[in-house]
BAMINU-999147 format. One record per residue (C-alpha): x, y, z; residue number from 0. Coordinates in steps of 0.5 Angstrom, whole numbers, plus 500, padded with zeros to 3 digits. Last residue first. Layout:
BEGIN
+-----+-----+-----+-----+
|  px |  py |  pz |   n |
+-----+-----+-----+-----+
|   X |   Y |   Z | NUM |
...
+-----+-----+-----+-----+
//
This chain:
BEGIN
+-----+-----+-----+-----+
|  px |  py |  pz |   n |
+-----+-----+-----+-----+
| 119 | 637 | 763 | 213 |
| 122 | 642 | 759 | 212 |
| 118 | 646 | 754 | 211 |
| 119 | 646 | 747 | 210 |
| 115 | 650 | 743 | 209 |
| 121 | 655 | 741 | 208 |
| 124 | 648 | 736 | 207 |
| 131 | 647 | 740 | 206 |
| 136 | 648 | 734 | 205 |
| 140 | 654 | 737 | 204 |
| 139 | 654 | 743 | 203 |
| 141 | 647 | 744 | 202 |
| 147 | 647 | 739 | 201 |
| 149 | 654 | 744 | 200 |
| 148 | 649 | 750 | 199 |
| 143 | 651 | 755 | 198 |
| 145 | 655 | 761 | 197 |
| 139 | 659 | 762 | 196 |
| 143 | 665 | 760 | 195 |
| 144 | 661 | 754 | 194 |
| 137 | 659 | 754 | 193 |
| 135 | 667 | 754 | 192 |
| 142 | 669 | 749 | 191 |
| 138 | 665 | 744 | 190 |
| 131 | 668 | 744 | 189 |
| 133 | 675 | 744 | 188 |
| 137 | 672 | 737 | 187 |
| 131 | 670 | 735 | 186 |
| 131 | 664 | 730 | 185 |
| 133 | 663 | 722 | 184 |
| 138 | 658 | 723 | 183 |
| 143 | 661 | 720 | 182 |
| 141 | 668 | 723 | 181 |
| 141 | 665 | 730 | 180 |
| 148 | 663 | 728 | 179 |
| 151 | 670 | 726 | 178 |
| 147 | 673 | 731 | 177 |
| 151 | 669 | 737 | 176 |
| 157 | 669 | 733 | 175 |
| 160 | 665 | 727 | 174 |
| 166 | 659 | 728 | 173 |
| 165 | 654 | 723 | 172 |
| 167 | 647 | 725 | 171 |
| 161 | 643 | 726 | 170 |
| 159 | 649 | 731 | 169 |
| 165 | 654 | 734 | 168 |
| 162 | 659 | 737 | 167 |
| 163 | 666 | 737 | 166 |
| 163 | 671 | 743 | 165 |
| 160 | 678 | 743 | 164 |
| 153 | 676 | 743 | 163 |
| 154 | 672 | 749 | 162 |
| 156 | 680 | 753 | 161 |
| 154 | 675 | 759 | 160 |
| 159 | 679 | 765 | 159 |
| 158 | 687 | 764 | 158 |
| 150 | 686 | 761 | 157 |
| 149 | 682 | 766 | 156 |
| 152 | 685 | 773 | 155 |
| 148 | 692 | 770 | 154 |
| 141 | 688 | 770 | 153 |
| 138 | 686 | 764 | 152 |
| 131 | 687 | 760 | 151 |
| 132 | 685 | 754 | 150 |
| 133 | 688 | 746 | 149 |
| 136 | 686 | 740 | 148 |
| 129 | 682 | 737 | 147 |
| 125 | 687 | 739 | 146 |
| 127 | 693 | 736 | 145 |
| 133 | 699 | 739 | 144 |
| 139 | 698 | 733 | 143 |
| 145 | 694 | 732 | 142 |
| 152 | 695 | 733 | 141 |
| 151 | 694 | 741 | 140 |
| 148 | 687 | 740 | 139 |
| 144 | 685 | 745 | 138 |
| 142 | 693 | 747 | 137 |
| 140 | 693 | 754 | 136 |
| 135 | 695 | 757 | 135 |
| 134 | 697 | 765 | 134 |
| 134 | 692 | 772 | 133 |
| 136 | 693 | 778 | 132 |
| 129 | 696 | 780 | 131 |
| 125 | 690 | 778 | 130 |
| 123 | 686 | 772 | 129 |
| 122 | 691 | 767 | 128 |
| 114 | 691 | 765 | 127 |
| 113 | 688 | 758 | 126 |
| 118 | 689 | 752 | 125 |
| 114 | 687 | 746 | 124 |
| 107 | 690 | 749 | 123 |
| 111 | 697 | 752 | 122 |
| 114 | 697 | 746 | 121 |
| 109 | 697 | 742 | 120 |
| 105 | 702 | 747 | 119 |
| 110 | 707 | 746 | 118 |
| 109 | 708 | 739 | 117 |
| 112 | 714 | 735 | 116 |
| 119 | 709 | 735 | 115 |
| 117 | 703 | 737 | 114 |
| 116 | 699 | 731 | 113 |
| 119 | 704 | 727 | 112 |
| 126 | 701 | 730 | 111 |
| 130 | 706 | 734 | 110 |
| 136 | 708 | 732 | 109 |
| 144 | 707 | 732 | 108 |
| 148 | 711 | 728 | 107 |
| 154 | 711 | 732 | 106 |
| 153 | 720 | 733 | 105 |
| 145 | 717 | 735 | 104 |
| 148 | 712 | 741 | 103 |
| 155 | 714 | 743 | 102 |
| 155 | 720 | 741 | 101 |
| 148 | 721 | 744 | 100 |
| 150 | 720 | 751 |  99 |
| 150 | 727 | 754 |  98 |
| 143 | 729 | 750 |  97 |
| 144 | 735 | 746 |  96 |
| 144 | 732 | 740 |  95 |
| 137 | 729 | 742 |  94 |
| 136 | 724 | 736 |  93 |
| 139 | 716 | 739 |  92 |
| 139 | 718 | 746 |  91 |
| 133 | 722 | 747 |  90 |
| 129 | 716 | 743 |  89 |
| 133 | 711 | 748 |  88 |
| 131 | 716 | 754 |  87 |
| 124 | 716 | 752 |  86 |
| 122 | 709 | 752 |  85 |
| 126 | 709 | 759 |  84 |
| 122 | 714 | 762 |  83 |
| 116 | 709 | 760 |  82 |
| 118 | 702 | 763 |  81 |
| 119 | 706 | 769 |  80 |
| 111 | 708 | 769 |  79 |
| 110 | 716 | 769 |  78 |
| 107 | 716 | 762 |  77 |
| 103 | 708 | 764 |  76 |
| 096 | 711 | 767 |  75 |
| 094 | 707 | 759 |  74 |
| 090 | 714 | 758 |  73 |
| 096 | 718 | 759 |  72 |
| 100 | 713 | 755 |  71 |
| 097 | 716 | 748 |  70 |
| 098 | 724 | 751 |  69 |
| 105 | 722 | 752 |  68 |
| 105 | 719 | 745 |  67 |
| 105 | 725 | 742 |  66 |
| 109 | 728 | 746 |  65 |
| 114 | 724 | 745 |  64 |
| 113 | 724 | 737 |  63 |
| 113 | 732 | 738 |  62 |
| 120 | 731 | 741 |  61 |
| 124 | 727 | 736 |  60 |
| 128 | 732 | 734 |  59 |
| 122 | 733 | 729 |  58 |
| 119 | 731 | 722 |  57 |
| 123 | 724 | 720 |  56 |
| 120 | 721 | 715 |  55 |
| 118 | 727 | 711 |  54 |
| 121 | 725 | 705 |  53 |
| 125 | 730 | 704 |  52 |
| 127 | 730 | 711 |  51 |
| 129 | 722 | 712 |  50 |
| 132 | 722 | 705 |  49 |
| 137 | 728 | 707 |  48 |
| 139 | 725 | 713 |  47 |
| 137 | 728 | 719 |  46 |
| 142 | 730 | 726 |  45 |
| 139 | 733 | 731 |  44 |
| 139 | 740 | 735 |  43 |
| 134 | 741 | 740 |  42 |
| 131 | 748 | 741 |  41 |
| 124 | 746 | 741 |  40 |
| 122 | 748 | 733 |  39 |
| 128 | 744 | 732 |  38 |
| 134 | 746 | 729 |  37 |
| 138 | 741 | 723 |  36 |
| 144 | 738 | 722 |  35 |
| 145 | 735 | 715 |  34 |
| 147 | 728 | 714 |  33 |
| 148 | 726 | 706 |  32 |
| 147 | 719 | 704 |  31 |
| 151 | 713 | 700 |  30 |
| 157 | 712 | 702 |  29 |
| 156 | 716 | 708 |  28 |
| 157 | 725 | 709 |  27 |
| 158 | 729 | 714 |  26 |
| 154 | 734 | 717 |  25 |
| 152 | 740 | 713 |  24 |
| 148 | 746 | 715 |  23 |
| 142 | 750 | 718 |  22 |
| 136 | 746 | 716 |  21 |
| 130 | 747 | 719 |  20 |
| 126 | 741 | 723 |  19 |
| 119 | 743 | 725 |  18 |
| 116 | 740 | 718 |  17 |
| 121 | 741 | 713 |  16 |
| 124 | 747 | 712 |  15 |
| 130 | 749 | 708 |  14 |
| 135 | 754 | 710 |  13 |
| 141 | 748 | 707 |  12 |
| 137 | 743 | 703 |  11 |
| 143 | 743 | 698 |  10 |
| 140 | 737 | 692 |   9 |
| 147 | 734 | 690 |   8 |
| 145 | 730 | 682 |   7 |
| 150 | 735 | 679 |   6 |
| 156 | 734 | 684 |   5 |
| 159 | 739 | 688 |   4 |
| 158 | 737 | 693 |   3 |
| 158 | 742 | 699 |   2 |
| 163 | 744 | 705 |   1 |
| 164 | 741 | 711 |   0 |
+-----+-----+-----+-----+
//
């Protein structure tokens, strides 16, 4: 890609930010530059510019990883299921040699700050996986890895209850599942649980989440 020349264009290339080098410009969005950078471990990613000028992004995402191994260890959870999936979502969306990063970090889908340096916030927020069958699932696959988008599913789930790909017509206004949690300011996890429950989308929508049935 060749470089802007607008005035305002600040050109990393070969500059060094923490254990990321800058080797070349990537590609560009409405309002951010992407530079593709070499990692201290030998992974290539994909940074944006004001993520590396700012120190917001410091690595491939290995040294979090490390990181938050030595934090787990202590936990007895580093060779927990819930842990190797914590570590392949972050390789899916940084590692640029992960095989499935173009459908993940090449889409732009990231994991929140909430999880991304801390597995024990997304083992507190996820909890155990419920069995073997199960794995995570993104709710809403343009969205990101964070609390509210995430559950466990089973693979037959995943395929068949795709709820936040559906519109639903309610008082004459058709939005989807995240539209409508939106609207009534609720959780869209939240949602697709009574959904999967069998509630109504009003029900599950509206229902105050103290509510338990009798």
């Amino acid at each position: 890609m060749n470089l802007p020349t607008h005035p305002n264009f600040k050109n990393l290339i070969g500059k060094r930010f923490k254990y990321l080098t800058v080797l070349e410009l990537s590609h560009k969005t409405n309002t951010r530059y992407y530079y593709i950078c070499l990692c201290d471990c030998g992974n290539k990613t994909i940074v944006s510019s004001g993520h590396l000028t700012t120190n917001h992004t410091q690595s491939c995402g290995c040294y979090h990883i490390k990181q938050a191994t030595k934090h787990s260890t202590k936990h007895n959870k580093c060779k927990s299921p819930e842990y190797y999936i914590w570590t392949g979502l972050k390789q899916r969306c940084y590692n640029t040699n992960n095989s499935h990063y173009k459908y993940y970090g090449g889409n732009e889908i990231r994991v929140c700050d909430r999880w991304l340096n801390s597995f024990q916030n997304f083992y507190n927020d996820m909890g155990n996986r419920p069995s073997a069958k199960h794995s995570i699932d993104r709710i809403d696959n343009k969205e990101n890895y964070c609390p509210e988008n995430c559950r466990w599913a089973t693979i037959s789930q995943q395929v068949n209850n795709k709820n936040s790909n559906r519109s639903f017509t309610i008082n004459g206004k058709t939005m989807n599942l995240f539209q409508w949690a939106y609207h009534f300011k609720i959780s869209p996890k939240n949602v697709w649980n009574r959904l999967s429950l069998g509630w109504s989308i009003e029900k599950a929508l509206t229902q105050p989440l103290r509510y338990s049935k009798k």
